[in-house]
TIRO-2110 file (N, C-alpha, C; in Angstrom, 1 decimal):
// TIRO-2110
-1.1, 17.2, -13.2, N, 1, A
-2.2, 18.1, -13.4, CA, 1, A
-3.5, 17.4, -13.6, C, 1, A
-4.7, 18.0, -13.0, N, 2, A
-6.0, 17.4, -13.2, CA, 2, A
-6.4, 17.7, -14.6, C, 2, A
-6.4, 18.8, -14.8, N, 3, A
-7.1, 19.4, -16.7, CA, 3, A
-8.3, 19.6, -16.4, C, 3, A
-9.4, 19.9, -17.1, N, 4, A
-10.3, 20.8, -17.3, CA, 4, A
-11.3, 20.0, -18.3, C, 4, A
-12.5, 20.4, -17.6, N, 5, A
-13.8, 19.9, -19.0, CA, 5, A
-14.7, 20.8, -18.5, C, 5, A
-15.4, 21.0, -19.9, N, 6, A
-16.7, 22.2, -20.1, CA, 6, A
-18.2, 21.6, -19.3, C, 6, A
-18.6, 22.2, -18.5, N, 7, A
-19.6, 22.6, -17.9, CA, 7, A
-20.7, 22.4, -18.8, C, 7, A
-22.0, 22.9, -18.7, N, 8, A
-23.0, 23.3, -19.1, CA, 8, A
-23.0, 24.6, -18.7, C, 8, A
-23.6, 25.4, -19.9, N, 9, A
-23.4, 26.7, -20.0, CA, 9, A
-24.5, 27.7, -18.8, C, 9, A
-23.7, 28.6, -18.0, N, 10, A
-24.1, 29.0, -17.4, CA, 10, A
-23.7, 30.7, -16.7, C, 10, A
-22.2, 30.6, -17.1, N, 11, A
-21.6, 32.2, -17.1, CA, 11, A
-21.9, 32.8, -17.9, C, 11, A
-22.5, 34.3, -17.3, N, 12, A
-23.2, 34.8, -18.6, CA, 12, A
-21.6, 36.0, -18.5, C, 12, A
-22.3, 37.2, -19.8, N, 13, A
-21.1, 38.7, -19.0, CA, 13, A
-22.0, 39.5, -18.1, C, 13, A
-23.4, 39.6, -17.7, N, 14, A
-23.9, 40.2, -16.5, CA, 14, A
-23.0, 39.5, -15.8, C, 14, A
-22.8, 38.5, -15.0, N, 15, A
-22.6, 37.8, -13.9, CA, 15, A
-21.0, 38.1, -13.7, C, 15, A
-20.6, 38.1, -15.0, N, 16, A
-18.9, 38.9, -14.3, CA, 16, A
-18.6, 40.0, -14.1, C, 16, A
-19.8, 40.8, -14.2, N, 17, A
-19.7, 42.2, -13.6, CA, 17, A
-19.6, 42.2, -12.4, C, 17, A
-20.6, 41.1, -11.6, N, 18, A
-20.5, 41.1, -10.0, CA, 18, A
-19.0, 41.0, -9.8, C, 18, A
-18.0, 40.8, -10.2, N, 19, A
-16.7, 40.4, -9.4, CA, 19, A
-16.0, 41.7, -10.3, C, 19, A
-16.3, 42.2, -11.3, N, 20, A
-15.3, 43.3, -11.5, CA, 20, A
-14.9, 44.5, -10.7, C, 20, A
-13.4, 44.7, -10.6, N, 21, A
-13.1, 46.0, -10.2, CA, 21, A
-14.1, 47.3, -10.3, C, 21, A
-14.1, 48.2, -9.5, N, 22, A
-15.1, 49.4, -9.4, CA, 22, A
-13.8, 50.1, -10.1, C, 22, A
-14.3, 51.8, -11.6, N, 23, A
-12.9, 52.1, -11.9, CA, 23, A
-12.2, 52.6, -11.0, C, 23, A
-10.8, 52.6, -11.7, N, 24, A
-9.6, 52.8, -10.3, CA, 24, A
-9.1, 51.8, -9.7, C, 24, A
-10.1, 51.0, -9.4, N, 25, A
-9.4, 49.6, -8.1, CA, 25, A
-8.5, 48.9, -8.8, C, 25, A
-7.3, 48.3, -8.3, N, 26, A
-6.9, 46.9, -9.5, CA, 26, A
-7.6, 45.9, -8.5, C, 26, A
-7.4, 45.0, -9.3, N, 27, A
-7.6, 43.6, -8.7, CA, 27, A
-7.0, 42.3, -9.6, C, 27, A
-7.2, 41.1, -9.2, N, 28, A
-6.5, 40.2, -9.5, CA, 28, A
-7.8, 39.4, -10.7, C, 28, A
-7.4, 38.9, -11.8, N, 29, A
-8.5, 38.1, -12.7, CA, 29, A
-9.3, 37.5, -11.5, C, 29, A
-10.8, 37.7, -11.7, N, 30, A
-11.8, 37.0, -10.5, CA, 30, A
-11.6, 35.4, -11.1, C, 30, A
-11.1, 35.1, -11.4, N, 31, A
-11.7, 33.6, -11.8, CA, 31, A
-10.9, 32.8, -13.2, C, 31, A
-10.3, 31.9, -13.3, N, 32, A
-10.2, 30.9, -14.5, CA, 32, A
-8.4, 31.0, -14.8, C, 32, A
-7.8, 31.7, -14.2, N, 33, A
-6.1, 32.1, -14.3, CA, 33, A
-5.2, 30.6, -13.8, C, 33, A
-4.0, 30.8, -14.2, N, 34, A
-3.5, 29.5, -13.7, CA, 34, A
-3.2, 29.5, -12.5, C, 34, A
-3.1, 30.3, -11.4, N, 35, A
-3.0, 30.1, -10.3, CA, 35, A
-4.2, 30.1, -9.3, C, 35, A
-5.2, 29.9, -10.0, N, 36, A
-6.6, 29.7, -9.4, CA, 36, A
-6.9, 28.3, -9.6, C, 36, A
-6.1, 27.8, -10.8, N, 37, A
-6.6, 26.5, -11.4, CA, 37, A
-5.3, 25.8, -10.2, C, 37, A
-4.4, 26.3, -10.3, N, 38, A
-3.3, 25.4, -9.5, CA, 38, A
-3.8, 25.3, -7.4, C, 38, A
-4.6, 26.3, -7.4, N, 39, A
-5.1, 26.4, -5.9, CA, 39, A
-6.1, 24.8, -6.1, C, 39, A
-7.3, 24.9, -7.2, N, 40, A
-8.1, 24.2, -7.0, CA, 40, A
-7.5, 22.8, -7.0, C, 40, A
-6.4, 22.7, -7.6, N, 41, A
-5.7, 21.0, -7.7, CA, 41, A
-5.1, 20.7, -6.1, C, 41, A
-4.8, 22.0, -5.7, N, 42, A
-4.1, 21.7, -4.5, CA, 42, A
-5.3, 21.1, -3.0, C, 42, A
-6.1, 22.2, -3.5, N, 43, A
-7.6, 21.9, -2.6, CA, 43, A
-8.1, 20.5, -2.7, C, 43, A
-7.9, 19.8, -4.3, N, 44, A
-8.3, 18.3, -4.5, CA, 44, A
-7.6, 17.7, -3.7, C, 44, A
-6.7, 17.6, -4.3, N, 45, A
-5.6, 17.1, -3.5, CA, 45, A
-5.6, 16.6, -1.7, C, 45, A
-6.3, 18.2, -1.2, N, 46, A
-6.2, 17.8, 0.2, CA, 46, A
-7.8, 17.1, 0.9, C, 46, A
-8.5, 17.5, -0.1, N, 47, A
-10.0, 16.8, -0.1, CA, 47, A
-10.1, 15.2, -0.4, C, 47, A
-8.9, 15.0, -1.2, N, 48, A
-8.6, 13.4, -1.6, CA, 48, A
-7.9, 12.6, -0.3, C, 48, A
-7.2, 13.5, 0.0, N, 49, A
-6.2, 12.9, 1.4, CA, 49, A
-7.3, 12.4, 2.4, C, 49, A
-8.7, 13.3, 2.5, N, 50, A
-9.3, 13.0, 3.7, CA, 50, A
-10.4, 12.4, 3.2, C, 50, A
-10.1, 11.6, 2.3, N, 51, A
-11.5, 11.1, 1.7, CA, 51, A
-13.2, 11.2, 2.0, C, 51, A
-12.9, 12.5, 1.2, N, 52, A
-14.2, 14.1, 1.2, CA, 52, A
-14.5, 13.7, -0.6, C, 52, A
-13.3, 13.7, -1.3, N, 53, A
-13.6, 13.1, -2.8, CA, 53, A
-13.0, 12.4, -3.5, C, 53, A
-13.0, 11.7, -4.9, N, 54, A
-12.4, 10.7, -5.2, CA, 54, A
-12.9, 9.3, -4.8, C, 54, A
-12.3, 8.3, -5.7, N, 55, A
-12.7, 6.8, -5.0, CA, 55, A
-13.2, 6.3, -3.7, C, 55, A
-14.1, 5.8, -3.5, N, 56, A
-14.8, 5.6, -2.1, CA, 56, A
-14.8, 6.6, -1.2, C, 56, A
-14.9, 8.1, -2.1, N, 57, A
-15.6, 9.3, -0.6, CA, 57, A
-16.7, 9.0, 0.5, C, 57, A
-16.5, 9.7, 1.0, N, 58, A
-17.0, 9.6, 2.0, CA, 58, A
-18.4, 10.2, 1.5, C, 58, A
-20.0, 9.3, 1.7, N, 59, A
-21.0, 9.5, 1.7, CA, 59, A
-21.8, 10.3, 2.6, C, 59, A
-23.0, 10.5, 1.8, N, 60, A
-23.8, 11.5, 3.0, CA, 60, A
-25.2, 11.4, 2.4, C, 60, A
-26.3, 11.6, 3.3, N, 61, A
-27.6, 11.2, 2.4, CA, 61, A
-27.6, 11.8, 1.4, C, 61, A
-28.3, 12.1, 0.1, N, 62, A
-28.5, 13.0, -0.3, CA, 62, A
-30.0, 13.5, -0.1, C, 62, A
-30.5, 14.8, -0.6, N, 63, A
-31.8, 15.7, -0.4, CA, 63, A
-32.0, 16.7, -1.6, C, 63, A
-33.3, 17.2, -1.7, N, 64, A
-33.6, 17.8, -2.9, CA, 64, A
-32.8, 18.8, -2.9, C, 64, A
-32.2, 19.4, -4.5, N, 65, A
-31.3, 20.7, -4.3, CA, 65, A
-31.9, 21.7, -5.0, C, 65, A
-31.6, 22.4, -5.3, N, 66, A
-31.9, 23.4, -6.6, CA, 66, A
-32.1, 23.4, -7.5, C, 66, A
-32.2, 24.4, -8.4, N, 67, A
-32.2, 24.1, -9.8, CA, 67, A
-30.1, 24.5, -10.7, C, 67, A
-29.7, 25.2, -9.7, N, 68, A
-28.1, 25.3, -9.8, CA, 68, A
-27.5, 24.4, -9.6, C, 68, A
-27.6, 23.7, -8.7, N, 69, A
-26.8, 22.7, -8.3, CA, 69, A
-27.1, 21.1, -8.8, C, 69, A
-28.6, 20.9, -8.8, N, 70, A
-29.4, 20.1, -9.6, CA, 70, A
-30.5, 19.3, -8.5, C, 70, A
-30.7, 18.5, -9.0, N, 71, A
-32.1, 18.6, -8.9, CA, 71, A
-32.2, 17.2, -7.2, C, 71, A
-31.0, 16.8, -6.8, N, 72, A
-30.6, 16.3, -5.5, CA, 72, A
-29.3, 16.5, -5.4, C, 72, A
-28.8, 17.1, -4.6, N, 73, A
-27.1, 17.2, -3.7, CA, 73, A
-26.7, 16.4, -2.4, C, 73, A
-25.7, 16.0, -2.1, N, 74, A
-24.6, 16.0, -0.8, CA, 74, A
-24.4, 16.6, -0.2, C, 74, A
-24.3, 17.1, 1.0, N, 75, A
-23.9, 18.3, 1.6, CA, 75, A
-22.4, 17.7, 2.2, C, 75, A
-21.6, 18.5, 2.7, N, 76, A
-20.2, 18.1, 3.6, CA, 76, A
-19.5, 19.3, 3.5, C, 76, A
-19.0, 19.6, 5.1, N, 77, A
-18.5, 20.6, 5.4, CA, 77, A
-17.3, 20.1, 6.5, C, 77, A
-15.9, 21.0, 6.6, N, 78, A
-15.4, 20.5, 7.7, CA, 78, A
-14.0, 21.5, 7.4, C, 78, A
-12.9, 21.1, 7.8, N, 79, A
-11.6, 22.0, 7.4, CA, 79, A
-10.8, 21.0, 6.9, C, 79, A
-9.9, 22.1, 5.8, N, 80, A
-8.6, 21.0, 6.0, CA, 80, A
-7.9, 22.2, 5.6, C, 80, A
-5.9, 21.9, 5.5, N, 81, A
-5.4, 22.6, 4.7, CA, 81, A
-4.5, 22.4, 3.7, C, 81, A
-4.7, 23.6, 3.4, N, 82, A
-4.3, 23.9, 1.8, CA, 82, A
-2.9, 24.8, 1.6, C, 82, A
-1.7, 24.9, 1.1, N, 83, A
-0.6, 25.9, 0.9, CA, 83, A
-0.5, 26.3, 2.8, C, 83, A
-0.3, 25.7, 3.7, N, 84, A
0.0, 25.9, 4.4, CA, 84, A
-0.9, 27.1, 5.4, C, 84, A
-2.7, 27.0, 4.9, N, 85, A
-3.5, 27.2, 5.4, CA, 85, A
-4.9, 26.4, 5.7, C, 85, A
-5.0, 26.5, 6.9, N, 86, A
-6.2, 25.5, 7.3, CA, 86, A
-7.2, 26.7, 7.1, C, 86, A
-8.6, 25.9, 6.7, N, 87, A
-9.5, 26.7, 6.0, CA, 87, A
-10.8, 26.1, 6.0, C, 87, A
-12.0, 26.4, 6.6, N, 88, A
-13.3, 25.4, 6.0, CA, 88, A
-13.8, 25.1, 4.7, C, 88, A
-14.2, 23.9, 4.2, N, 89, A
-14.4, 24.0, 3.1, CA, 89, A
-16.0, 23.3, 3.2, C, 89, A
-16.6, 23.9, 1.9, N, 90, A
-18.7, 23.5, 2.4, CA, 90, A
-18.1, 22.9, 0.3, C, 90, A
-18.9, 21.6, 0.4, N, 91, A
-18.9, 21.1, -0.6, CA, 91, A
-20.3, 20.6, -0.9, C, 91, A
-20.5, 20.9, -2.1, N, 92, A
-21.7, 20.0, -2.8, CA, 92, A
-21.6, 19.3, -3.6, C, 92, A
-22.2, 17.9, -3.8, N, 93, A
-22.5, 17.3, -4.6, CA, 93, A
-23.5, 17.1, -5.6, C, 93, A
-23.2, 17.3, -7.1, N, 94, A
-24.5, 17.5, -7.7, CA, 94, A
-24.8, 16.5, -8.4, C, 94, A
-26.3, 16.1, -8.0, N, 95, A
-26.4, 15.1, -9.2, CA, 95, A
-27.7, 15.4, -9.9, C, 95, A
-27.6, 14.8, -11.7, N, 96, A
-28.7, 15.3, -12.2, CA, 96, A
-28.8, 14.2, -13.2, C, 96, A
-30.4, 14.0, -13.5, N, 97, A
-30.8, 12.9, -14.6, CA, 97, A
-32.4, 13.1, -14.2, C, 97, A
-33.3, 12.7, -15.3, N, 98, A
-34.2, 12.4, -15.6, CA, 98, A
-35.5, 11.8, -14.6, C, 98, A
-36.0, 12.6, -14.2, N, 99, A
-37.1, 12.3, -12.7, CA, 99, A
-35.7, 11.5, -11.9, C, 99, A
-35.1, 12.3, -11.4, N, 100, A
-33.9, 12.1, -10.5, CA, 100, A
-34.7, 11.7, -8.9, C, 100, A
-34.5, 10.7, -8.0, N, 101, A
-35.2, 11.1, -7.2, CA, 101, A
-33.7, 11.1, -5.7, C, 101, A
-34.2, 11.6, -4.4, N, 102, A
-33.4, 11.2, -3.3, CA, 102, A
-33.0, 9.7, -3.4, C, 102, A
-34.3, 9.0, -3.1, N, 103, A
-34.4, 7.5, -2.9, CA, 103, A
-33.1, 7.2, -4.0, C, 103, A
-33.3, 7.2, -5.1, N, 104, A
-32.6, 6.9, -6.6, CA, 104, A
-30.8, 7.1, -6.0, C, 104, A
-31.0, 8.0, -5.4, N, 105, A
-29.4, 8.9, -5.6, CA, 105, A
-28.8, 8.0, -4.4, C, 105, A
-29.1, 7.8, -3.3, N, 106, A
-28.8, 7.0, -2.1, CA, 106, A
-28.7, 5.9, -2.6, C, 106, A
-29.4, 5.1, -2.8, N, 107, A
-29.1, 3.9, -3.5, CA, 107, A
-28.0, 3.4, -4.3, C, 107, A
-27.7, 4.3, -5.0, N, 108, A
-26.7, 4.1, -6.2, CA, 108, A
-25.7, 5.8, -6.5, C, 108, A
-25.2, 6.2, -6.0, N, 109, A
-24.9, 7.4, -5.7, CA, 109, A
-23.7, 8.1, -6.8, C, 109, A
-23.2, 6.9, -7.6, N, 110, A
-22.3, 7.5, -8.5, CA, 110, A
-23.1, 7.3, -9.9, C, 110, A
-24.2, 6.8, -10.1, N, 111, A
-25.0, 6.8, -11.1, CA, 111, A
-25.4, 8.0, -11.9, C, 111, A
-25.8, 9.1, -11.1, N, 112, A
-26.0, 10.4, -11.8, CA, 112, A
-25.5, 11.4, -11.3, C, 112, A
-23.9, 11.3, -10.9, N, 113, A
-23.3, 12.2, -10.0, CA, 113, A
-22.8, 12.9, -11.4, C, 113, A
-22.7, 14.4, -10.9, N, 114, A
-22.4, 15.4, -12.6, CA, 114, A
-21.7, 16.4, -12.4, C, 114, A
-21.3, 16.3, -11.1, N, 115, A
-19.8, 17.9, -10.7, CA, 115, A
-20.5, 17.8, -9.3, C, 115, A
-18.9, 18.8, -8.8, N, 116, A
-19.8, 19.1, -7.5, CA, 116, A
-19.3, 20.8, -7.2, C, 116, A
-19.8, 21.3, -6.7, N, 117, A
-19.3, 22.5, -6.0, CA, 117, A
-18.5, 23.1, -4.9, C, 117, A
-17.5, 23.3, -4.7, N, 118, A
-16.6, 23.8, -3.1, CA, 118, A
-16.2, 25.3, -3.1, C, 118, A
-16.5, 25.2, -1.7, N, 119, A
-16.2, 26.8, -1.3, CA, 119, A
-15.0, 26.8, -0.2, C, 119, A
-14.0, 27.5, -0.3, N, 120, A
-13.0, 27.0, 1.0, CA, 120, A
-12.4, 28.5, 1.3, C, 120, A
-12.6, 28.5, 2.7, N, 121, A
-12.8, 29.9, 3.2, CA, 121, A
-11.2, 30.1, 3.2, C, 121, A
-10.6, 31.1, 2.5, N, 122, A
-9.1, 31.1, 2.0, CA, 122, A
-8.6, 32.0, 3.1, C, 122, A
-7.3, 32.5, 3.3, N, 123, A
-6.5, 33.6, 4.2, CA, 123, A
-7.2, 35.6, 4.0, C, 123, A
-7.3, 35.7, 4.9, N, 124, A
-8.1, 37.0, 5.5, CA, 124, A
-7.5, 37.7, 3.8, C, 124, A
-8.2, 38.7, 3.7, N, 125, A
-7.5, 39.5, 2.8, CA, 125, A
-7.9, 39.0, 1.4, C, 125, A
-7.9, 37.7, 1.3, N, 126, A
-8.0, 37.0, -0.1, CA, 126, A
-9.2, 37.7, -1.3, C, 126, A
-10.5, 37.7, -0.4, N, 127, A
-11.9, 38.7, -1.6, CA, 127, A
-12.3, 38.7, -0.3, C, 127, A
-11.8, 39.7, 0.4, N, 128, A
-13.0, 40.2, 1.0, CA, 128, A
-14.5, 40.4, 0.8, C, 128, A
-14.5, 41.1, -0.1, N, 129, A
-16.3, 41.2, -0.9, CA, 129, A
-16.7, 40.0, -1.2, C, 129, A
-16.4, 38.8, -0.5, N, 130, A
-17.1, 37.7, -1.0, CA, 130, A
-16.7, 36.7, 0.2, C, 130, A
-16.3, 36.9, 1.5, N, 131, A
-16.0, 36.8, 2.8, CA, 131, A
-14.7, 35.7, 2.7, C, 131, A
-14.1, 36.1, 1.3, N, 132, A
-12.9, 35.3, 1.3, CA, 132, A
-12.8, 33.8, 0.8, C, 132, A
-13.8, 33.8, 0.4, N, 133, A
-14.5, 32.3, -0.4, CA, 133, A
-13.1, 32.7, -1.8, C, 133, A
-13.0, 31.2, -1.5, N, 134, A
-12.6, 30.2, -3.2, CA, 134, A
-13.3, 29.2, -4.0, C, 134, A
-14.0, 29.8, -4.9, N, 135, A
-14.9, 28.9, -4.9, CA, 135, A
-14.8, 28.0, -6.4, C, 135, A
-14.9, 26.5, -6.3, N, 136, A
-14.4, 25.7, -7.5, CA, 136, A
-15.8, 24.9, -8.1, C, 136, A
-15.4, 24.6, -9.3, N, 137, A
-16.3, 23.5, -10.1, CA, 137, A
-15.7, 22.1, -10.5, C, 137, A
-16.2, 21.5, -9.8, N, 138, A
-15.0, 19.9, -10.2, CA, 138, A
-16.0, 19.2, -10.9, C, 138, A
-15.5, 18.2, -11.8, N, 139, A
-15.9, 17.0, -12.2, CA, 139, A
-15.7, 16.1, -11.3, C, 139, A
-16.5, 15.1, -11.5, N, 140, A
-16.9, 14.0, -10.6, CA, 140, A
-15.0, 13.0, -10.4, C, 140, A
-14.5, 13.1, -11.4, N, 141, A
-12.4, 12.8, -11.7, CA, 141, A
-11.8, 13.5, -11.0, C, 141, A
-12.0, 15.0, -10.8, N, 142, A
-11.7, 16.2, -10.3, CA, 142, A
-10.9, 17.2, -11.2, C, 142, A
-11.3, 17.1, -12.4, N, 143, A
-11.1, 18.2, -13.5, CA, 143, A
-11.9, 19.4, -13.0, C, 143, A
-11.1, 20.5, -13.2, N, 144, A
-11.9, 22.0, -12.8, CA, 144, A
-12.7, 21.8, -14.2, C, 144, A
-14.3, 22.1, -13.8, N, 145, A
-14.7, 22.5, -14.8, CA, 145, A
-14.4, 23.8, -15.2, C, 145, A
-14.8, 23.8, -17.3, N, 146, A
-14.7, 25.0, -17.5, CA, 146, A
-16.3, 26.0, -18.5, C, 146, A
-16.3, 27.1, -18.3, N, 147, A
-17.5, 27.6, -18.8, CA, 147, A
-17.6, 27.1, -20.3, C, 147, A
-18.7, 27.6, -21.2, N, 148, A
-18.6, 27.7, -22.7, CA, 148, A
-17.2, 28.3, -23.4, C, 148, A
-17.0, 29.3, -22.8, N, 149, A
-16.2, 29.8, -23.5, CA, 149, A
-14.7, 29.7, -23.0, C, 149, A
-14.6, 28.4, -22.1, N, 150, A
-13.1, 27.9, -22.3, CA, 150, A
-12.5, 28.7, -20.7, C, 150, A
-13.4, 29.7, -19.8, N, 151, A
-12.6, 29.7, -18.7, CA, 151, A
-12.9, 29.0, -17.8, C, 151, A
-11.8, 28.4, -16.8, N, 152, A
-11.7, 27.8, -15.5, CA, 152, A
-12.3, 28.5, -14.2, C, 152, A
-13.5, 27.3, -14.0, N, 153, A
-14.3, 27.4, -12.9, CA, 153, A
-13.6, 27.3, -11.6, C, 153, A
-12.6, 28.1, -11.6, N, 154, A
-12.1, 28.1, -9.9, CA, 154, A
-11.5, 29.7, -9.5, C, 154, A
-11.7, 30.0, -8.5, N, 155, A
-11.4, 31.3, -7.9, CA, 155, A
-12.5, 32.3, -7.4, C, 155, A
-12.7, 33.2, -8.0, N, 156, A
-13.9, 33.9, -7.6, CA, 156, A
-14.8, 34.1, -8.6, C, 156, A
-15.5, 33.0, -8.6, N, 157, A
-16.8, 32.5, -10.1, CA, 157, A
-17.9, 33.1, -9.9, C, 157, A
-18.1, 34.3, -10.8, N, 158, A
-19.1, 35.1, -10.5, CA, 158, A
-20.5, 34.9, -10.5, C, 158, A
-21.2, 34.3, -11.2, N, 159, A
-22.3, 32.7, -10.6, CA, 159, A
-22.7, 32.5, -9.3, C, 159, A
-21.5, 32.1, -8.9, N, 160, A
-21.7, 31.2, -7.8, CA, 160, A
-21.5, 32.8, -6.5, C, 160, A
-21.0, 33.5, -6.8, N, 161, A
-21.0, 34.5, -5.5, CA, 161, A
-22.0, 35.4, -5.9, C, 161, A
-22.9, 35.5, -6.9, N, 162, A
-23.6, 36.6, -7.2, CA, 162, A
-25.0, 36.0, -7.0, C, 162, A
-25.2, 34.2, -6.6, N, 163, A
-26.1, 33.2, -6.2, CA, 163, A
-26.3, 33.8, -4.6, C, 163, A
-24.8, 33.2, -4.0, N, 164, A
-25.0, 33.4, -2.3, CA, 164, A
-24.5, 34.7, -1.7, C, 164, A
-24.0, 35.9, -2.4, N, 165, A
-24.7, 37.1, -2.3, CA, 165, A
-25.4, 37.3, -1.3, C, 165, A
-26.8, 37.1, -1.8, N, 166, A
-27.7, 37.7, -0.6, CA, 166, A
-27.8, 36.8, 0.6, C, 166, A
-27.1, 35.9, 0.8, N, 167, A
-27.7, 34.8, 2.4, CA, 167, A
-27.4, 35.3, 3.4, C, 167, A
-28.2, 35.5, 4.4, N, 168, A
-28.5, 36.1, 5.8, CA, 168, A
-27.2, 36.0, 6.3, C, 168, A
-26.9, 36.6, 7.1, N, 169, A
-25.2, 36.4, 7.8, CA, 169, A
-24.3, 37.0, 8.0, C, 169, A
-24.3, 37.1, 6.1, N, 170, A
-22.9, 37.6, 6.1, CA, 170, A
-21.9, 36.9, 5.3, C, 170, A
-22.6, 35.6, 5.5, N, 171, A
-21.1, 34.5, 5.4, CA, 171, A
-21.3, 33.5, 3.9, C, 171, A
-22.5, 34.3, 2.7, N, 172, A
-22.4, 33.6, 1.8, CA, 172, A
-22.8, 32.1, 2.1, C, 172, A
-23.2, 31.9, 2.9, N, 173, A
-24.2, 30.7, 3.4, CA, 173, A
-25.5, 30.3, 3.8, C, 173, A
-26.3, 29.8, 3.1, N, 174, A
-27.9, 29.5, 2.8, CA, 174, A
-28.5, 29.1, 4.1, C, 174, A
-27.7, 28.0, 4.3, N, 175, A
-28.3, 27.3, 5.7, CA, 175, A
-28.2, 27.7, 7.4, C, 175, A
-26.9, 28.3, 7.3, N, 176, A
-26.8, 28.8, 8.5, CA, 176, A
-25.8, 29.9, 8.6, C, 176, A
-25.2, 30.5, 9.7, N, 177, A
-24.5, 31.7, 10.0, CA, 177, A
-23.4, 31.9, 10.5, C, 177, A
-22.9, 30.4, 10.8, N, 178, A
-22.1, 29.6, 11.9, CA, 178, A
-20.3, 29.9, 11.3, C, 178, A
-20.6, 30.5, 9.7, N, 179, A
-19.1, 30.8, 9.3, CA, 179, A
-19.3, 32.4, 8.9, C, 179, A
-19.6, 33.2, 9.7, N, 180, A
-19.6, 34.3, 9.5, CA, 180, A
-18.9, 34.9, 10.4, C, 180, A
-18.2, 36.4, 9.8, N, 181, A
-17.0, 36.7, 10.2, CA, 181, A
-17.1, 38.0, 11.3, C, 181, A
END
């Protein structure tokens, strides 16, 4: 097992209302259960195999990011599979430190690397309302991160879907439209 470390605080209880049941509906916990945390080890796992993360990943420039993600990211996108489903996965890399720059991060890239982000487009049916995204928080080791209050950042993290929500598409993606359904 990978195990778990705390984030910086950022899940509020507005933000887990985006993923709650409407009354009536069931649904499955949005996020932090052990079988969300056992998906996300399996997803390392297959991200490790293709060295996407882990010891000597595979690099990529980095460029200015947000203020979510921090303040320069990695981008990397591609498939792999997972439990006997192939699946795209869009990964970020976050890094953050003190007048952070591109230049800085390229140069030396594990210097102020601080989690990264994955989205991996799971089997039809999985959240619909969120185009079926699984979406995780890893440490730079590949510990799922966890919120303040001790839940596991993997599954349907209401943050992170209540972020890309509104992106043009359809497909919960910022930059382009190319995984929409």
């Amino acid at each position: 097992m990978i195990g778990t470390r705390t984030l910086t605080p950022y899940a509020t209880v507005a933000a887990l209302l985006l993923v709650q049941p409407a009354l009536g509906q069931e649904q499955a916990p949005p996020f932090g259960g052990p079988d969300q945390v056992d998906f996300a080890e399996e997803l390392w796992q297959a991200l490790e195999e293709r060295g996407i993360v882990g010891e000597d990943a595979i690099q990529t420039h980095p460029y200015a990011g947000t203020s979510m993600h921090g303040p320069v990211i990695q981008y990397l996108s591609g498939k792999v599979t997972v439990a006997d489903h192939t699946g795209t996965f869009i990964l970020k890399r976050n890094y953050r430190g003190e007048d952070l720059s591109v230049e800085e991060t390229f140069r030396d890239p594990l210097q102020n690397f601080d989690s990264m982000g994955v989205m991996f487009r799971r089997e039809e049916g999985y959240a619909p309302d969120s185009g079926n995204w699984f979406w995780v928080k890893f440490m730079p080791d590949g510990a799922v991160a966890t919120t303040p209050d001790g839940a596991n950042m993997a599954g349907r993290i209401a943050p992170c879907i209540g972020c890309h929500q509104p992106a043009e598409g359809g497909d919960f993606v910022f930059s382009h439209d190319r995984f929409a359904q």
